[in-house]
SESEVEX-266316 format. One record per atom (N, C-alpha, C): residue number from 1; atom name; y, z, x. Coordinates in Angstrom, 1 decimal, decimal comma. Layout:
- NUM/CA/Y/Z/X
...
% end
This chain:
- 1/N/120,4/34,3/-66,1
- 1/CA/120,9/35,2/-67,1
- 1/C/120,0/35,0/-68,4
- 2/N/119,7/36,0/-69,1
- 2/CA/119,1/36,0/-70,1
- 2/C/119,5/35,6/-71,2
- 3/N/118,8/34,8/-71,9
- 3/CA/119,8/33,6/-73,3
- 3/C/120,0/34,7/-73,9
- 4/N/120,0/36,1/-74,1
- 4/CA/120,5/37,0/-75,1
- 4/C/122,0/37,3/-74,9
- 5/N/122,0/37,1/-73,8
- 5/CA/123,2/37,8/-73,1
- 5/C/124,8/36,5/-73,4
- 6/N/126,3/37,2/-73,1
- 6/CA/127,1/36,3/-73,5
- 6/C/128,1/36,6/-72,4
- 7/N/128,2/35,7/-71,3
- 7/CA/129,2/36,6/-70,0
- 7/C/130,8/35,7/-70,8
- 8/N/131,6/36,3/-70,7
- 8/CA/132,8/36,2/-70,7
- 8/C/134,3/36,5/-70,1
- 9/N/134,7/35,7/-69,7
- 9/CA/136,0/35,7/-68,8
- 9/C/137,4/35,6/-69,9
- 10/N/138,5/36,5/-69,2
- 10/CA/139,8/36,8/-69,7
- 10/C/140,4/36,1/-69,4
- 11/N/141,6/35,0/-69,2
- 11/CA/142,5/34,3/-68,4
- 11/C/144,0/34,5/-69,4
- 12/N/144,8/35,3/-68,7
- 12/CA/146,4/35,3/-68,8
- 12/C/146,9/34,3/-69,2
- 13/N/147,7/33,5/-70,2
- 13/CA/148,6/32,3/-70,2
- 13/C/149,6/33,2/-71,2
- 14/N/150,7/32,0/-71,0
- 14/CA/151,9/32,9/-72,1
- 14/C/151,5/32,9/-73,1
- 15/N/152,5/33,2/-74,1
- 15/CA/152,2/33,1/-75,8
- 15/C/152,5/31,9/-76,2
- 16/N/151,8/31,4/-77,0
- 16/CA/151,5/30,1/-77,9
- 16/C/151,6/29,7/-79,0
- 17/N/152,3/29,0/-79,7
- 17/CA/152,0/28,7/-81,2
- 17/C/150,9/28,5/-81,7
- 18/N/150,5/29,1/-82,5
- 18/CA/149,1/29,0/-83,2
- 18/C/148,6/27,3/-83,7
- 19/N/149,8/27,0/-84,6
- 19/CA/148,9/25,6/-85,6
- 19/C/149,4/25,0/-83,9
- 20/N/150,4/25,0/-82,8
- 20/CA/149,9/23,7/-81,9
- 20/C/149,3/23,9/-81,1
- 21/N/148,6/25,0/-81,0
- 21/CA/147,7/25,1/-79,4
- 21/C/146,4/24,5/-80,5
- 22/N/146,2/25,2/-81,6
- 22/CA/145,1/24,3/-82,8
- 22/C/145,2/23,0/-82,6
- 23/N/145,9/22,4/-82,9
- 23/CA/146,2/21,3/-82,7
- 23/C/146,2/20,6/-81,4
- 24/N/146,8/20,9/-80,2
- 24/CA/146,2/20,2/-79,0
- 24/C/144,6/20,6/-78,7
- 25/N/144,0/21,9/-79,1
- 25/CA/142,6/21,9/-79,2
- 25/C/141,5/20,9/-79,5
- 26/N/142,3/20,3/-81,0
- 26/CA/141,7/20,0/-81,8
- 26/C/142,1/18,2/-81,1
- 27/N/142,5/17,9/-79,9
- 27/CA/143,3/16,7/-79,9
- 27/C/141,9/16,5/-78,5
- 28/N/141,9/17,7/-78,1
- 28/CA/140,9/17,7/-76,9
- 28/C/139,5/17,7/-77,4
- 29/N/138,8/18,0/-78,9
- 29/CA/137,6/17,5/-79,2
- 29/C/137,2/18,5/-79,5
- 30/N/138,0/19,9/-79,5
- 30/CA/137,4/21,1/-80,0
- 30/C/137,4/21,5/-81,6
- 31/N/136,6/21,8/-82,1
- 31/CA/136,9/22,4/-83,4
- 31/C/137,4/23,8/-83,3
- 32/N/138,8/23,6/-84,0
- 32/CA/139,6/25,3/-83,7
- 32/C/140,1/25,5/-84,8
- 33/N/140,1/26,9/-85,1
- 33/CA/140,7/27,4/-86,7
- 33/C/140,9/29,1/-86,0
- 34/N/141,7/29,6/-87,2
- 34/CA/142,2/31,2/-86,9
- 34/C/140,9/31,9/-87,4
- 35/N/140,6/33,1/-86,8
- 35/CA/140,2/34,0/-87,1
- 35/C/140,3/35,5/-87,1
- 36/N/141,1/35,6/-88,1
- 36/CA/142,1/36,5/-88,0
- 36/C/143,4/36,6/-87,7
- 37/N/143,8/37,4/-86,3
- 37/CA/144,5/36,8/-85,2
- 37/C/144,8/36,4/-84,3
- 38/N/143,1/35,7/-84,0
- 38/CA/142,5/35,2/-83,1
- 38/C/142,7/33,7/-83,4
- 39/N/142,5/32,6/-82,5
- 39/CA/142,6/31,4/-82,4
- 39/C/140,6/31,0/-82,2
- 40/N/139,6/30,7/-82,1
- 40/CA/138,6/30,5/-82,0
- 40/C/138,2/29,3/-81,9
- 41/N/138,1/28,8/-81,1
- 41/CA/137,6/27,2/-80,8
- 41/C/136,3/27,0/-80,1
- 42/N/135,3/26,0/-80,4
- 42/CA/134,3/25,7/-79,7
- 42/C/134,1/24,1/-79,7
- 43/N/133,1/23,2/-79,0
- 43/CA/132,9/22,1/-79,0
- 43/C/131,6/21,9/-80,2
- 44/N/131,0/21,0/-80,6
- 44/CA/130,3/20,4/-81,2
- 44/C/129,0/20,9/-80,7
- 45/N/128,6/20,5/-79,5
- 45/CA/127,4/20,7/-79,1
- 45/C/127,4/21,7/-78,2
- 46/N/128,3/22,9/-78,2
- 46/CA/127,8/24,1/-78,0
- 46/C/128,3/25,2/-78,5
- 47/N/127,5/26,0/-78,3
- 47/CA/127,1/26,7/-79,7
- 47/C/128,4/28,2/-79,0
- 48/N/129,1/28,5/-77,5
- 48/CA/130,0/29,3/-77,3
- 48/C/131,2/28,8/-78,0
- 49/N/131,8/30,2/-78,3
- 49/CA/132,7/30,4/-79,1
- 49/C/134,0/30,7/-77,5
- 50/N/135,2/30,1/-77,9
- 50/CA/136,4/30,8/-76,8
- 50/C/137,2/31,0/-77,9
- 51/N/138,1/32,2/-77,5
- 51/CA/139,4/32,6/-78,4
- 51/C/140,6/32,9/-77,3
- 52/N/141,8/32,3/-77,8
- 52/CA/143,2/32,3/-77,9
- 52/C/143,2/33,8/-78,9
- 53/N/143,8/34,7/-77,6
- 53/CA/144,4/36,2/-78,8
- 53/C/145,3/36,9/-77,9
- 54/N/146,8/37,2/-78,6
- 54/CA/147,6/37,8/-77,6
- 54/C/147,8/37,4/-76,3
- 55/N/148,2/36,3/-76,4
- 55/CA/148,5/35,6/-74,5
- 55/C/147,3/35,4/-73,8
- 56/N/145,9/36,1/-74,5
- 56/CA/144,5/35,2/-73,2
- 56/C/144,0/34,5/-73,9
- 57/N/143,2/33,8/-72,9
- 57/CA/141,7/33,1/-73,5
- 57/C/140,9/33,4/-72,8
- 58/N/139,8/33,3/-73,6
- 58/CA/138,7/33,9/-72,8
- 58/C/137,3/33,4/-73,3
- 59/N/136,7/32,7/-72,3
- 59/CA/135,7/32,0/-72,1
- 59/C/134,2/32,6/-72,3
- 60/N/133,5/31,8/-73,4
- 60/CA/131,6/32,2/-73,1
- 60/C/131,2/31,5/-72,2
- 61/N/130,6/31,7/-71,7
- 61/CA/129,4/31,4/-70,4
- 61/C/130,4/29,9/-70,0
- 62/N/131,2/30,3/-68,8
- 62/CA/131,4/28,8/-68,6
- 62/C/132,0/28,8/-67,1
- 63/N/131,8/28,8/-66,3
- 63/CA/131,9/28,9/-65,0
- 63/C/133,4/28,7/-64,5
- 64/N/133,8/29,2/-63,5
- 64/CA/135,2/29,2/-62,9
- 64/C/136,0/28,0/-62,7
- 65/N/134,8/27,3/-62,0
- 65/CA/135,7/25,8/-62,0
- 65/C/136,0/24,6/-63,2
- 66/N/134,7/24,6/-64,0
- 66/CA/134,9/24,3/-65,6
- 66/C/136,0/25,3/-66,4
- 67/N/136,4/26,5/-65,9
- 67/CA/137,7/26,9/-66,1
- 67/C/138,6/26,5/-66,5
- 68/N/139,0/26,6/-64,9
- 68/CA/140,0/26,1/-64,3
- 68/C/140,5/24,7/-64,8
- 69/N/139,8/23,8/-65,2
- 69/CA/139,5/22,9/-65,7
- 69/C/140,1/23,0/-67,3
- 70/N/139,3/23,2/-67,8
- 70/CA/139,6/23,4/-69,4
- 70/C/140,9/24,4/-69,6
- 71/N/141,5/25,5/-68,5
- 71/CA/142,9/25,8/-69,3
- 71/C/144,1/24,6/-68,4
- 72/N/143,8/23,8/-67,7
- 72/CA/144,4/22,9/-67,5
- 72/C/145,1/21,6/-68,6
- 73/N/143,6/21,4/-68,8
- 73/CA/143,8/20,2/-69,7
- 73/C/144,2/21,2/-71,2
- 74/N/143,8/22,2/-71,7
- 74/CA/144,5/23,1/-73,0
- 74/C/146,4/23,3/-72,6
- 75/N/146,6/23,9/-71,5
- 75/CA/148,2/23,7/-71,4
- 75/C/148,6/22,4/-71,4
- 76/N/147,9/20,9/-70,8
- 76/CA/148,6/19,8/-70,6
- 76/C/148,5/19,5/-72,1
- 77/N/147,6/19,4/-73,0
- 77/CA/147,4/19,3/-74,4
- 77/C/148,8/19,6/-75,1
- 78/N/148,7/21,5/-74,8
- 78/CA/149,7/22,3/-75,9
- 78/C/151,1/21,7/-75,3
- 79/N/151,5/21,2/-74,5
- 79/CA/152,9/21,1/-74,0
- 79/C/153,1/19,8/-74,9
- 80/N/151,9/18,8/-74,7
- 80/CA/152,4/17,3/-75,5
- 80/C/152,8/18,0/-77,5
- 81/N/152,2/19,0/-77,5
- 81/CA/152,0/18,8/-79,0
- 81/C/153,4/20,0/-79,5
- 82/N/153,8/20,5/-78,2
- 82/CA/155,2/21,3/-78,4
- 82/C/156,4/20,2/-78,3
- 83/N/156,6/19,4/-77,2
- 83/CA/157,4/17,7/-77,1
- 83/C/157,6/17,2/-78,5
- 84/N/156,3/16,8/-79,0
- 84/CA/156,3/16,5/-80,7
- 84/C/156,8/17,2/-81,6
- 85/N/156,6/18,4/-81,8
- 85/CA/157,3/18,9/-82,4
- 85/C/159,0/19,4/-82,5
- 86/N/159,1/19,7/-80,8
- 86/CA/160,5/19,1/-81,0
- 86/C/161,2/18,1/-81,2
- 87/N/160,7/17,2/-81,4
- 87/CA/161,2/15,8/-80,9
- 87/C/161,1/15,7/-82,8
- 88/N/160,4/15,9/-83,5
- 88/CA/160,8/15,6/-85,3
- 88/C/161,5/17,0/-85,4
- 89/N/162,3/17,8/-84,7
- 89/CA/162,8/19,1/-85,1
- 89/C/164,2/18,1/-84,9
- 90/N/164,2/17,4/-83,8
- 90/CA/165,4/17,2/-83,6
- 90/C/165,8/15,5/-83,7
- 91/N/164,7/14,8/-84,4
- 91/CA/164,8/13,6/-84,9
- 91/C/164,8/12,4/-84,0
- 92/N/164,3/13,0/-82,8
- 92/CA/164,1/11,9/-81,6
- 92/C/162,8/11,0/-81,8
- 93/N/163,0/9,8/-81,0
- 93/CA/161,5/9,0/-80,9
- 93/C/160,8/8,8/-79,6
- 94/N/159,5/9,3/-80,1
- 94/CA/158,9/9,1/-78,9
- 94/C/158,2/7,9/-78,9
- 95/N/157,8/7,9/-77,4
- 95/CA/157,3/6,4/-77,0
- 95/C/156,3/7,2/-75,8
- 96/N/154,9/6,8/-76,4
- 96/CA/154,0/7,0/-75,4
- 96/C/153,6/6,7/-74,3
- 97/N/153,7/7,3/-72,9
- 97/CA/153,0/6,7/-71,7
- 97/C/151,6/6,2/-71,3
- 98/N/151,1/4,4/-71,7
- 98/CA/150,2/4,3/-71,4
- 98/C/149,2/4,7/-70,1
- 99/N/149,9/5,6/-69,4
- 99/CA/149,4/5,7/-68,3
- 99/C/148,5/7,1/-68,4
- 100/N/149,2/8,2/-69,4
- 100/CA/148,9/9,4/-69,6
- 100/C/149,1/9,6/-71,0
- 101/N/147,9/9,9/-71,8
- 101/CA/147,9/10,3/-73,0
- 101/C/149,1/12,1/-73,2
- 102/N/149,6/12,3/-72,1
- 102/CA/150,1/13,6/-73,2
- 102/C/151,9/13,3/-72,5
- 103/N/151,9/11,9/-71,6
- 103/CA/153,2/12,2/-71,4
- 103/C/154,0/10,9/-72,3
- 104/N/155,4/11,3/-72,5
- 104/CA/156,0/10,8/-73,2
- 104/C/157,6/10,7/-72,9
- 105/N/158,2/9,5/-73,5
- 105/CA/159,8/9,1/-73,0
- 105/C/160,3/9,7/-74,7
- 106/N/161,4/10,6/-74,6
- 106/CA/162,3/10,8/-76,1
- 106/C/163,2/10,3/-75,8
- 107/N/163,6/9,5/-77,1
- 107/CA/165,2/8,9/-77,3
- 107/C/165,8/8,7/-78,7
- 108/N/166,9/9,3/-78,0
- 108/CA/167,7/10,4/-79,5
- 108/C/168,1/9,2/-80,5
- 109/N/167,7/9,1/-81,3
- 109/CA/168,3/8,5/-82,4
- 109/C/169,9/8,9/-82,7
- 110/N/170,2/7,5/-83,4
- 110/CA/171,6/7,8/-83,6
- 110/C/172,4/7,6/-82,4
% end
């Protein structure tokens, strides 16, 4: 493919909170911020841009199974960083699973 060129893939997921899907992005090593009302994230050392807009994401140059891959670990991310936030909505404590950075035990205070 020609370095001019920019192929891009569409992928379906539900709707998402903006500052926590940012935030598990940003937990995964991506640098992400709004643009507009677009979500726009990319890594450090490359220079593709992906955006979260209206329930897709949609990928520059990046192959199906590196995909498959990366909206994996973006839902396993956004789910821990939705846990957290309900869990200070509703004043629970969490206690992290050394075994798995995004899973976690809550227990209700009080």
């Amino acid at each position: 493919m020609p370095c001019d060129q920019v192929r891009t893939t569409t992928v379906d997921v539900e709707k998402m909170d903006g500052p926590l899907l940012i935030e598990a992005l940003r937990l995964l090593g991506y640098q992400a911020g709004k643009q507009g009302t677009a979500i726009e994230f990319f890594t450090a050392t490359s220079r593709n841009r992906h955006r979260y807009e209206n329930g897709r994401l949609t990928f520059a140059n990046m192959e199906a199974a590196e995909q498959a891959t990366t909206i994996n670990q973006i839902k396993q991310a956004y789910s821990g960083e939705v846990v957290k936030a309900t869990a200070a909505r509703f004043g629970w404590e969490l206690k992290k699973n050394p075994l798995n950075k995004f899973s976690y035990t809550a227990i209700r205070k009080g």
